[in-house]
C-alpha positions, 0 to 999 in steps of 0.5 A, spaced: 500 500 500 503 506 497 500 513 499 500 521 499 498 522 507 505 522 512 501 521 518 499 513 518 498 509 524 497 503 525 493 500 530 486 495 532 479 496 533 478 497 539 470 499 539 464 500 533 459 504 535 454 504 529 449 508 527 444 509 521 449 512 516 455 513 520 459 508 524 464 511 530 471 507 530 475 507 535 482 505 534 488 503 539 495 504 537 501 503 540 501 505 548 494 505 550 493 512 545 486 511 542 485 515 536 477 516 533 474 516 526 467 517 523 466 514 517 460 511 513 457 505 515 457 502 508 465 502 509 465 499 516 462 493 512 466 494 506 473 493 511 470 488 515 472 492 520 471 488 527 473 489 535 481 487 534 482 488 527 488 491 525 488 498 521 491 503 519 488 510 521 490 515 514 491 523 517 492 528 512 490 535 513 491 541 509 490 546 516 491 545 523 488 549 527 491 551 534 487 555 540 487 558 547 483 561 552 
C-alpha cells in the first residue's frame, strides 16, 4: 500500500459504535493512545472492520488549527 498522507498509524479496533449512516471507530495504537474516526457505515462493512482488527488510521490535513483561552 503506497500513499500521499505522512501521518499513518497503525493500530486495532478497539470499539464500533454504529449508527444509521455513520459508524464511530475507535482505534488503539501503540501505548494505550486511542485515536477516533467517523466514517460511513457502508465502509465499516466494506473493511470488515471488527473489535481487534488491525488498521491503519490515514491523517492528512491541509490546516491545523491551534487555540487558547
Amino acid at each position: 500500500m503506497k500513499v500521499s498522507a505522512r501521518n499513518v498509524l497503525k493500530g486495532k479496533v478497539k470499539g464500533i459504535t454504529p449508527g444509521v449512516v455513520n459508524s464511530e471507530i475507535i482505534i488503539e495504537l501503540p501505548g494505550g493512545l486511542e485515536i477516533t474516526s467517523i466514517i460511513t457505515k457502508t465502509s465499516v462493512e466494506n473493511l470488515q472492520l471488527a473489535p481487534g482488527k488491525e488498521v491503519y488510521a490515514l491523517i492528512k490535513a491541509s490546516n491545523v488549527i491551534i487555540a487558547t483561552d
